[in-house]
C-alpha positions as CSV (number, residue, x, y, z in Angstrom):
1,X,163.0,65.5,15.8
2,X,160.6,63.2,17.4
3,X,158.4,60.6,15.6
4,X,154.6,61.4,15.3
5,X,153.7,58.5,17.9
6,X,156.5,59.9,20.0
7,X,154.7,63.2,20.1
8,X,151.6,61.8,20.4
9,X,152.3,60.2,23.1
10,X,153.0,63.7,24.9
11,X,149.7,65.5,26.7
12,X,147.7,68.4,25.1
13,X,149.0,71.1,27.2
14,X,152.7,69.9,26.1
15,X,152.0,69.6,22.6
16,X,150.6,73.5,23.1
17,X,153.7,74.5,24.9
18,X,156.3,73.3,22.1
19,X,154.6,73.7,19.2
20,X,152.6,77.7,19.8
21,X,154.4,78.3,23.5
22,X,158.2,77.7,22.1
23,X,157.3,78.3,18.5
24,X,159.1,74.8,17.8
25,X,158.7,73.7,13.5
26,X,155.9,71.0,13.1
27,X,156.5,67.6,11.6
28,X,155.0,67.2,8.6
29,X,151.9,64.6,9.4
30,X,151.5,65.9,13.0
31,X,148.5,68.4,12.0
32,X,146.5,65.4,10.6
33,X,147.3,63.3,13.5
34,X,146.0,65.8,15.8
35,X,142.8,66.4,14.1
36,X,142.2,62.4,14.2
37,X,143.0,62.1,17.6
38,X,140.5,61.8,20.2
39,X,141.5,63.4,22.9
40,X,139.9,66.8,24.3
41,X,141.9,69.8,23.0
42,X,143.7,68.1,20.1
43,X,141.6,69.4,17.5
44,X,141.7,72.9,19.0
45,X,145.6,72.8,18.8
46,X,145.5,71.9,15.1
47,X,143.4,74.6,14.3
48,X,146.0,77.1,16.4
49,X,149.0,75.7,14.8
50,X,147.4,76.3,11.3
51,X,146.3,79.7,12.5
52,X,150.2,80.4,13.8
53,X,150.8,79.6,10.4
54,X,148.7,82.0,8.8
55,X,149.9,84.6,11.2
56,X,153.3,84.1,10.2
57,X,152.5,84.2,6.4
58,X,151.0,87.6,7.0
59,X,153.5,89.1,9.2
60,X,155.9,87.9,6.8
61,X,154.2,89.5,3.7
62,X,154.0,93.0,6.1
63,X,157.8,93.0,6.6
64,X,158.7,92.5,2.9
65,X,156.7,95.1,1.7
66,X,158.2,97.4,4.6
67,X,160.9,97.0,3.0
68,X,160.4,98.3,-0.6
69,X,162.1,101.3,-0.4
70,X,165.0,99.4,0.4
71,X,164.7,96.5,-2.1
72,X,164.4,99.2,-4.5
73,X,167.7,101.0,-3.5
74,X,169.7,97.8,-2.9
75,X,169.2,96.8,-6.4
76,X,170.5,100.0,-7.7
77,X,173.7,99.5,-5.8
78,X,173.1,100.9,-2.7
79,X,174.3,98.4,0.4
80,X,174.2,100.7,3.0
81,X,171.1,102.2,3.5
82,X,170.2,104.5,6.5
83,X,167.0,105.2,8.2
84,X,166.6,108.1,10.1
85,X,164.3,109.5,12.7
86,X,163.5,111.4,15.8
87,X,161.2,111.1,19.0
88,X,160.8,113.8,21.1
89,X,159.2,116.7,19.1
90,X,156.1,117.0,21.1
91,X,157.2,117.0,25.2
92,X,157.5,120.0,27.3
93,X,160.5,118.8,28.9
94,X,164.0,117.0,27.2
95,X,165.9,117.1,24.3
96,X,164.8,116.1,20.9
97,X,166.6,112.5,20.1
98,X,166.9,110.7,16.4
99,X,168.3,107.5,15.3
100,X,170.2,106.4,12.5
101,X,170.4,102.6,11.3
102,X,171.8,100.9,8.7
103,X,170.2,97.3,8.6
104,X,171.1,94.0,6.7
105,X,169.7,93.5,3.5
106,X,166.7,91.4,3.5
107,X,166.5,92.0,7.3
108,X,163.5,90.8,8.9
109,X,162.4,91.3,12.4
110,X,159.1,90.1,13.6
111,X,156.9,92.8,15.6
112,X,158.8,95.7,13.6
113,X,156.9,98.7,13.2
114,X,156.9,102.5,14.0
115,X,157.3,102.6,16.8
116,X,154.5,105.0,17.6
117,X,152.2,101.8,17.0
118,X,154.6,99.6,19.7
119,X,152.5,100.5,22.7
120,X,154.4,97.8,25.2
121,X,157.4,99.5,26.1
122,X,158.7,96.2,26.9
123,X,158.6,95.1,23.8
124,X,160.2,98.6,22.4
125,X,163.2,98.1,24.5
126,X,163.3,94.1,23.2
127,X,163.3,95.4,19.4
128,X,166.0,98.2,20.5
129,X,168.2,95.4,21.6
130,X,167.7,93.0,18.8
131,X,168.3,95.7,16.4
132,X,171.2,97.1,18.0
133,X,172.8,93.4,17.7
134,X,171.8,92.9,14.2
135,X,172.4,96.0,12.8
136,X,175.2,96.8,9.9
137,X,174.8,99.9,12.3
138,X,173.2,102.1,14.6
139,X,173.2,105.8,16.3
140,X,171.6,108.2,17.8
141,X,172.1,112.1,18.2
142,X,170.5,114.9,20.7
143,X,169.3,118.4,19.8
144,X,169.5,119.7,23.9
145,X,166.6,122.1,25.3
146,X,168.8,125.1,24.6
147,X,169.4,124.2,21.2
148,X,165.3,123.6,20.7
149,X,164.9,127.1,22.2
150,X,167.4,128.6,20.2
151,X,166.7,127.1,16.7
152,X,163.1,126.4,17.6
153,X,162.0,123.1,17.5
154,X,161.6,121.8,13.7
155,X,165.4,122.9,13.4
156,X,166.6,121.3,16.5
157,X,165.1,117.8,15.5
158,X,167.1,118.3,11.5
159,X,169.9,119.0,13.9
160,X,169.9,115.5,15.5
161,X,169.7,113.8,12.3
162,X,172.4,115.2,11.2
163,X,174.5,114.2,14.4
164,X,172.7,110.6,14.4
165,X,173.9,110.4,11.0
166,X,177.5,111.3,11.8
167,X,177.6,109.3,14.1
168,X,177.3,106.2,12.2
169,X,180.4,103.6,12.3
170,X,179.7,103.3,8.7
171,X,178.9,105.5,5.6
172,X,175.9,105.3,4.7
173,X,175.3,105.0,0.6
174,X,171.4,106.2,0.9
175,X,169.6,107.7,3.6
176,X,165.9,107.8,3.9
177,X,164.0,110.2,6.5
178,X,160.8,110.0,7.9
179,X,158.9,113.0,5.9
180,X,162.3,115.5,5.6
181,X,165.4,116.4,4.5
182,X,168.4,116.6,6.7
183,X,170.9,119.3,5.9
184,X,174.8,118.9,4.8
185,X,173.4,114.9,4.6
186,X,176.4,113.1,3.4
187,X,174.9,110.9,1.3
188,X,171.9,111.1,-1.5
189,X,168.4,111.0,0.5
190,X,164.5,111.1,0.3
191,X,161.8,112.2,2.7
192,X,159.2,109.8,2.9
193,X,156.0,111.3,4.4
194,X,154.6,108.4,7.3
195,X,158.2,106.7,6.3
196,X,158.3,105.1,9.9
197,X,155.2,103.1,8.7
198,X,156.7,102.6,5.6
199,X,160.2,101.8,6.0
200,X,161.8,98.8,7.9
201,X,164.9,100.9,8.2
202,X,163.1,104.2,9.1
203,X,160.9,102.3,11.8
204,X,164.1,100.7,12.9
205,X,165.5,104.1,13.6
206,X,162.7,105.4,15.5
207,X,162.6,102.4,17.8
208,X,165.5,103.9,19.1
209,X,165.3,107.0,18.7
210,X,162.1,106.6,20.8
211,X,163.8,104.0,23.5
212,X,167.1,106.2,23.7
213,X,165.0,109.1,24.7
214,X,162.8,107.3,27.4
215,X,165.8,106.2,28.9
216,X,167.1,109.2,29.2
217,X,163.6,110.8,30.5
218,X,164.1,108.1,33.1
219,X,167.2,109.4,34.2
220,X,165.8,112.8,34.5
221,X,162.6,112.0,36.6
222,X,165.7,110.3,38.9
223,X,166.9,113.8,39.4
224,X,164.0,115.8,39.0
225,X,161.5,113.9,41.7
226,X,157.9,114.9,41.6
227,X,157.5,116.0,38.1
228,X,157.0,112.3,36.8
229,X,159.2,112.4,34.1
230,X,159.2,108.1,34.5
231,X,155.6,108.2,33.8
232,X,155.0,110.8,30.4
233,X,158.5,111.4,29.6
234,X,158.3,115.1,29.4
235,X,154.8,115.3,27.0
236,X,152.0,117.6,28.0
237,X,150.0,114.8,30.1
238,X,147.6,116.4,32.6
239,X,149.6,115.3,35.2
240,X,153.1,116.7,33.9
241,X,150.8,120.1,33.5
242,X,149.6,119.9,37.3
243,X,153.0,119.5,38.8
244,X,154.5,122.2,36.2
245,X,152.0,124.9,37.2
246,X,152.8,123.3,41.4
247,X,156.5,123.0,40.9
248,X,157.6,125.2,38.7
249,X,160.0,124.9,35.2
250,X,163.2,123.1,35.6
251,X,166.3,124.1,33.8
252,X,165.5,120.2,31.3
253,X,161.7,122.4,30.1
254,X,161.4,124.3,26.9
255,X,161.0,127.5,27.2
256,X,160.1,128.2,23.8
257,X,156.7,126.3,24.7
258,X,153.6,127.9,25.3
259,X,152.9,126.1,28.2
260,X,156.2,126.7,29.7
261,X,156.3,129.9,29.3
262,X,152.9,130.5,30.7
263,X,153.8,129.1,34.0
264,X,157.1,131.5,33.6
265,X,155.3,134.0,33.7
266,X,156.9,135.0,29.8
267,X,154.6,136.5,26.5
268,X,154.2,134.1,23.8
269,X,156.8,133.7,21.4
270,X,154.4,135.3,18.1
271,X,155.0,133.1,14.7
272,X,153.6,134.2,11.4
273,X,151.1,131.6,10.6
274,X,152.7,131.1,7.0
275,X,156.7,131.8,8.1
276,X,158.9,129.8,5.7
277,X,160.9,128.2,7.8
278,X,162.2,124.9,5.7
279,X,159.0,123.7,6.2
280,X,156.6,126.6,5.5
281,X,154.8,126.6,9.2
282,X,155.4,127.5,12.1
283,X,158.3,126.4,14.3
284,X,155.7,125.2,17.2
285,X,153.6,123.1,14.6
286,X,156.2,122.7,12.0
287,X,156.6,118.7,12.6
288,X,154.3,116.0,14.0
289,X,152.9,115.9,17.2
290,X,152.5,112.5,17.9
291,X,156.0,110.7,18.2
């Protein structure tokens, strides 16, 4: 590491780039030097590093308490805990995906979240990947259109839990879901209502649950030109409704969807408003319609 006068004797804008551009650890003595030193900016700087410091205190406090659920298990016994979610429940168009991950105790990744609230896609795909490289494991599992339209569509995303969770390298020991129970789990589990803003490992899981879809949605508007798939991955944006109603279905739309089925030309599939169907609602409103 280079001496304070060393530093010092480096321009503002340099200073700025190592120390908040690179993220590089500041010498002890460097923050006092700065905020005696005359020149323009180096006061400023100070003030940023300390406030890079507080920022990093606070994300760090957020990702410990994401993981409580976790600490909690681990010190019962449990090293391999699974999270478990889906993405996909919503769209007119594709299958429903989950994802299933088994992170490193104590894991910490900075900018982890649910990844509802990760609205850069960029960065979603740049978790994704640093995830899938630190991971004890990961997987993912489909519930295709014909399943959805079959089973309905609460069923069909319990169905790709399961198979994410099969498909793990590794057994998991504990497995916790965002707000339900997946059937024939193999392993003891708990619903945990919001649990992808609750849960490192469940937010893990739906980061790529949610990036294994798009990817997949991006294949699809590849063969399916003009329907925009790229753009709104298959949810009810106005535009995916204009070119629906233009174009017509394709074989990748639900036809167990109201608007779907509207532009088919088909009735509306009737649900009792109180059916009990594993979730006591409806199997068009029976999960979230925001992931």
């Amino acid at each position: 590491m280079p001496s304070i006068e060393d530093l010092l004797s480096k321009s503002i804008p340099e200073l700025r780039e190592l120390f908040l551009g690179r993220g590089r650890p500041v010498p002890k003595g460097l923050l006092e030097a700065l905020q005696a030193d005359s020149r323009h900016g180096a006061q400023q700087l100070a003030n940023r590093i300390r406030g890079r410091y507080r920022s990093n205190r606070s994300e760090g406090q957020r990702l410990h308490t994401l993981l409580r659920f976790e600490i909690d298990l681990w010190a019962q016994g449990f090293s391999f805990v699974a999270g478990v979610d889906e993405a996909g429940m919503a769209p007119l168009a594709g299958p429903v995906v989950a994802g299933a991950v088994i992170l490193p105790q104590n894991y910490k990744l900075r900018g982890l979240n649910d990844s509802k609230k990760i609205l850069d896609q960029e960065m979603r795909e740049e978790l994704a990947a640093q995830i899938k490289q630190d991971a004890v494991c990961w997987s993912y599992g489909f519930a295709e259109v014909e399943e959805i339209d079959r089973i309905n569509i609460y069923h069909a995303g319990l169905l790709a839990m399961q198979r994410a969770v099969q498909a793990l390298s590794c057994s998991p020991d504990f497995v916790l879901v965002d707000a339900r129970k997946i059937p024939q789990c193999p392993a003891p589990q708990r619903g945990i209502v919001h649990g992808d803003a609750l849960s490192a490992s469940i937010a893990a899981a739906s980061i790529i649950a949610k990036t294994t879809r798009d990817a997949h949605m991006l294949e699809m508007d590849g063969l399916y030109q003009g329907y925009g798939f790229a753009s709104h991955k298959g949810y009810p944006t106005p535009e995916h409704c204009r070119a629906l109603k233009m174009l017509g279905a394709l074989p990748i739309h639900r036809r167990s969807f109201g608007r779907v089925r509207e532009v088919l030309g088909l009735d509306p599939i009737q649900t009792e408003l109180f059916a009990e169907n594993s979730g006591g609602v409806p199997a068009e409103v029976a999960a979230p319609q925001t992931n």
